[in-house]
N, C-alpha and C positions, 0 to 999 in steps of 0.2 A: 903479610899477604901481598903479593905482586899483583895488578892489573894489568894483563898483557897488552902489548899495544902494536904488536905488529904480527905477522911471520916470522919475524927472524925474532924475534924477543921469544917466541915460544921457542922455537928450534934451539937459542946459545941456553936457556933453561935446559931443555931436555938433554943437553948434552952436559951440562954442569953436573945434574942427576946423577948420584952412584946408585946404580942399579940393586933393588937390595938382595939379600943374599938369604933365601928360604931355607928353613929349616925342614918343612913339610917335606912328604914322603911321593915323590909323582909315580906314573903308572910302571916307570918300569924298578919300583921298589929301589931308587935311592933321591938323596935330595935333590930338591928342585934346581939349590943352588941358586945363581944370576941366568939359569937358561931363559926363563920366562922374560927375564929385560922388564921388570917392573918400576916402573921408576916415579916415587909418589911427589905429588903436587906438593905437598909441603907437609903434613904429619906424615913419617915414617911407619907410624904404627897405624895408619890410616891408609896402606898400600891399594886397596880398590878404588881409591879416588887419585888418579894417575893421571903424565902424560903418555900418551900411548904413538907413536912413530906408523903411521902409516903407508908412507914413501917419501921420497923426496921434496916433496910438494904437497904433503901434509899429514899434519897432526893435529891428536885427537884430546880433547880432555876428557878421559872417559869417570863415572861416577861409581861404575857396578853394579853389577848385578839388575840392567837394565836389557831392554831388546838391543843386539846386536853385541854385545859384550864375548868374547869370545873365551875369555880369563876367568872373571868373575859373573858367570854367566846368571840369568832368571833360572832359575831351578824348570820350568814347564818348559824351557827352549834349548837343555842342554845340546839336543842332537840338530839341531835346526843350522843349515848349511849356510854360510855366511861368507860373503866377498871383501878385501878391504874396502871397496865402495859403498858397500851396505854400514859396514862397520862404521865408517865416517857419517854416512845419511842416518843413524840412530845417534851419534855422540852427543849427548848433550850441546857442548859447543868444537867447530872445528875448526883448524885455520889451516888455509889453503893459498899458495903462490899461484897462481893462474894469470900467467904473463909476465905482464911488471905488476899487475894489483896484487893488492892482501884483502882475500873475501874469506870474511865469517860463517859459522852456519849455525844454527840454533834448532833444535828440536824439543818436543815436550816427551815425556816419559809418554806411554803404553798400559800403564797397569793404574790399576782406580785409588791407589793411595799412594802417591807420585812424590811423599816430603821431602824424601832423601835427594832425589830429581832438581826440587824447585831449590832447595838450599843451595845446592851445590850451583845453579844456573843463577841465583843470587850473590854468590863468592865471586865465582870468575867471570861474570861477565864483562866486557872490556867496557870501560866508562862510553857512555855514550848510549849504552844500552843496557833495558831494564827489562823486569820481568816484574808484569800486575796483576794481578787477583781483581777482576770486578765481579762481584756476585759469583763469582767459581768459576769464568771463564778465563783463561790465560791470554794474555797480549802481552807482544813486545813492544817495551815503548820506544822509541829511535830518534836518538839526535842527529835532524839532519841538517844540510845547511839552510835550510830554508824554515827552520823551526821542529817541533816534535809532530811524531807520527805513531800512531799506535795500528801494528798490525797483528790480527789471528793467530795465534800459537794453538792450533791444533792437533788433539792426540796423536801420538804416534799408533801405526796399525802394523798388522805384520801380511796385508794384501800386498801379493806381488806387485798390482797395477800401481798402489799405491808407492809402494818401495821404490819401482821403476821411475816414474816422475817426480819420487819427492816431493809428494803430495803434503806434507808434513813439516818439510824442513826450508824456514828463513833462509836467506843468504842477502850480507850485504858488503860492499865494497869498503874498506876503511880509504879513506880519504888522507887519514895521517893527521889530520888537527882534533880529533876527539868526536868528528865528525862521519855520518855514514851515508852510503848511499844504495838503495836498493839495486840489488846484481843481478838474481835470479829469485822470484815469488811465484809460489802458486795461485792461482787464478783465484782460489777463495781466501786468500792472505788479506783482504781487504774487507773480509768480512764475518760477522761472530753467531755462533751458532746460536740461536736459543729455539724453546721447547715450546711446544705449542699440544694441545689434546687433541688427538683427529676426531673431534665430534663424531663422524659420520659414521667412522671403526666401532667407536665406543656405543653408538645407540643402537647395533646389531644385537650386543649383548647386554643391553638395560635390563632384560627379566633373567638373565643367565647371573648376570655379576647380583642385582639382589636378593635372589636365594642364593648365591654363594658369602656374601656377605652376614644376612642373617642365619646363616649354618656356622658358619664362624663367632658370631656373637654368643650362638646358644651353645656351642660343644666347646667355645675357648678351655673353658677350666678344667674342662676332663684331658686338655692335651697334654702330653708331658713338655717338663722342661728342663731333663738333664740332659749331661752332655756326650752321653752316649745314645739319646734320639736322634739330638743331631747330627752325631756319626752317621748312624741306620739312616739317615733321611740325604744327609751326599753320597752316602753309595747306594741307594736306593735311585735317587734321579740320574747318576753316571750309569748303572747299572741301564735304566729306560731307555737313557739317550744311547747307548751302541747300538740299539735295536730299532733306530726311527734311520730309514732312509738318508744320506745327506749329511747326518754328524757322526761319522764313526769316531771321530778322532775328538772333536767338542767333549770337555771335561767342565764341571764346576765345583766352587767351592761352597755354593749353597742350592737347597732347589729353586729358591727364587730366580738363580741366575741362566736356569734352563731358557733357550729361544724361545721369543712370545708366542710363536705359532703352534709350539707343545704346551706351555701353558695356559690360552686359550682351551685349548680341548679339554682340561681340568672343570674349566666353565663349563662344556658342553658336556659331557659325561660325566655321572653323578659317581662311578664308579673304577675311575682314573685311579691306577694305580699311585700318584703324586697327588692324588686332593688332599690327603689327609696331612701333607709336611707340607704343603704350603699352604694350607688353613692351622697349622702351626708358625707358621712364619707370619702371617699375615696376623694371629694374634697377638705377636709378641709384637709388632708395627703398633698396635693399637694401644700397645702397653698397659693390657691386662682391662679397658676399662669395659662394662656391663650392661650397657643400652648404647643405642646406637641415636638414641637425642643427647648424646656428650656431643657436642660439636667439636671437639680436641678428637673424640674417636672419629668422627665422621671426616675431619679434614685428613688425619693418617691413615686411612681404611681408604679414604678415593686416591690421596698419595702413590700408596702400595700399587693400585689397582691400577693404578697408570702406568707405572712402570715395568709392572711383572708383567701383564700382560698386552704391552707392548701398543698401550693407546695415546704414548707420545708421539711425537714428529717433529724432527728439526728443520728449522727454516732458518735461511741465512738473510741478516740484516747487516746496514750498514755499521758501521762502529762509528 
């Protein structure tokens, strides 16, 4: 495994890379060939985890099948129109000539099960800098000259405003002794998200959520639980959601993951087309238990409730 250490230590890599040679079939029905210019980090049979050539002045280590990948793309973003610029502000990691400096750039994945993301920004990250898990929040941690720093690694999003200022993506200067220094940070780089209950949201619907609650308790067992409900129950809530105002294009892959403002109204209408699959989902949260003085059921029953219907709120603290 190499730890890159400069710009030009990626660049004489990428050029040592023999391009591999595809056998697969591209759209105009012959092989790919070396067209694509794939050229993998170091397993050969591991060709989505690549250096990727961006211009003169920089390149990308891309992972695949992440937001901005334009090769091995996220299956929900194949048609989603992409700039080298973007390409690089999604990379994982990217190294950039900008002057005489060599600046890094570090992003987090987009998508809610990120493992493939974190391994790979644990492989190559250039000594100096790490990546930590506190409680499920991501920081980078940064040797600087003046000792370590840990700053915000927040999700990547696919908002234009966000894309445009690189709301998401680290950058820091390599200094050349194993040391860094901050180049270009977003304004909340210095600070880590955590979740707080909006009291005030939530006691709107105190008599709403507990007859939603104890209707869940009492019909859990008559819900089903094979896995063709839960088919009928995601296309059932993508089906609702083309019909609400504001999400035509919003898909999910459960109904829990419908916007809180639609599932709210579950709570308010006893006769919501989606009460019934996410009072299946909410039973299977509670994992199946039968009174609601289980205090195991009551802490994942307020869990749920917090989440699905959107009576978290993030507040940013210092790290």
């Amino acid at each position: 495994m190499t730890y890159f250490r400069s710009f030009q230590h990626v660049a004489n890599e990428y050029n040592d890379i023999k391009p591999v040679d595809e056998r697969g079939v591209g759209t105009n029905q012959k092989p790919y060939g070396t067209s694509r210019n794939i050229r993998p980090i170091s397993n050969r049979t591991r060709k989505w985890e690549r250096i990727q050539k961006i211009s003169n002045t920089c390149y990308a280590l891309m992972c695949g099948y992440t937001l901005g990948d334009t090769v091995y793309y996220a299956w929900r973003y194949k048609n989603v129109q992409t700039t080298p610029a973007i390409v690089a502000s999604y990379a994982p990691i990217a190294w950039h000539r900008i002057g005489e400096d060599d600046v890094v750039s570090v992003s987090n994945s987009g998508f809610s099960h990120p493992t493939a993301h974190h391994q790979f920004l644990r492989t190559w990250l250039p000594r100096g800098l790490t990546l930590v898990n506190r409680n499920g929040k991501h920081l980078l941690r940064v040797l600087q000259p003046d000792g370590l720093k840990e700053y915000s690694l927040r999700k990547a999003t696919c908002h234009e405003t966000d894309v445009r200022t690189n709301s998401f993506n680290l950058q820091f200067k390599s200094n050349g002794d194993g040391t860094f220094t901050p180049y270009k940070l977003p304004e909340v780089a210095t600070k880590a998200i955590r979740k707080r209950v909006d009291v005030r949201l939530k006691r709107r619907f105190k008599v709403r959520l507990e007859e939603f609650n104890q209707w869940v308790m009492a019909m859990g067992p008559l819900f089903p639980k094979d896995w063709r409900s839960r088919d009928e129950a995601q296309k059932a809530a993508n089906d609702y959601i083309q019909t609400v105002p504001g999400y035509p294009t919003h898909s999910v892959w459960r109904p829990t993951d419908v916007p809180a403002d639609i599932a709210r109204e579950v709570l308010i209408h006893h006769d919501h087309p989606l009460r019934m699959y996410l009072g299946m989902e909410a039973w299977m949260a509670v994992a199946g238990a039968s009174w609601l003085k289980d205090e195991r059921a009551i802490d994942r029953l307020r869990a749920f409730n917090n989440k699905v219907f959107g009576f978290e709120k993030e507040v940013d603290v210092e790290i």
